[in-house]
N, C-alpha and C positions, 0 to 999 in steps of 0.2 A: 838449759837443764839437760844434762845426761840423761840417757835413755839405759835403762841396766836390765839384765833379765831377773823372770821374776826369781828371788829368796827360791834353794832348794827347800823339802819339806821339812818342816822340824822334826830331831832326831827325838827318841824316849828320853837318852840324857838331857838333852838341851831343854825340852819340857820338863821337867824333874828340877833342874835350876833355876830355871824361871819361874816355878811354881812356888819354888822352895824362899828361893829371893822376895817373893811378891810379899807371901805368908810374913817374911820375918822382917818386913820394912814396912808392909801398910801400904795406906795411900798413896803415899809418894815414892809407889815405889819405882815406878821409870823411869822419872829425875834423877832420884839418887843413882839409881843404875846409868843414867844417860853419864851424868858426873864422873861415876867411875871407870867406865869405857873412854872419856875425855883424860881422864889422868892415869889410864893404864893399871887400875890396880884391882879390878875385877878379877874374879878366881877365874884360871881357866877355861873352862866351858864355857863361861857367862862372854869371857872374852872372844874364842872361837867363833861363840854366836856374833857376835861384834862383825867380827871378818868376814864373816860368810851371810850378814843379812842386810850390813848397812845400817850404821845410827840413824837414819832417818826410816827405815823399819821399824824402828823401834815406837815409833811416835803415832803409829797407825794400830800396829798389834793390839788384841786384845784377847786376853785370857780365856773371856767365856766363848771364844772362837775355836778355844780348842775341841769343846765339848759340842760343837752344832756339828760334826762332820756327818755326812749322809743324809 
């Protein structure tokens, strides 16, 4: 296993996308997003975040973690 450092923090955008993708996909909605990060057709942002956090971020993240900070 690669060693990576950790994900910079999540930008306002980048949460705003995420929230916003979560909202209008539901449950599944990290699959589907894992999917569209796999075939490139994710909107911009959602891809950025792609590049800068690692598809296997993605499988750890969770939403309500935006909201514990402090």
């Amino acid at each position: 296993m690669i060693d990576r450092p950790a994900p910079e923090a999540l930008t306002p955008d980048q949460i705003t996308a995420l929230v916003d993708y979560a909202r209008q996909h539901g449950r599944s909605w990290k699959s589907r997003l894992a999917r569209e990060w796999r075939a490139v057709s994710a909107s911009a942002d959602l891809h950025r975040l792609r590049n800068t956090h690692d598809p296997a971020w993605l499988t750890t993240f969770r939403l309500d973690s935006l909201t514990r900070k402090g």
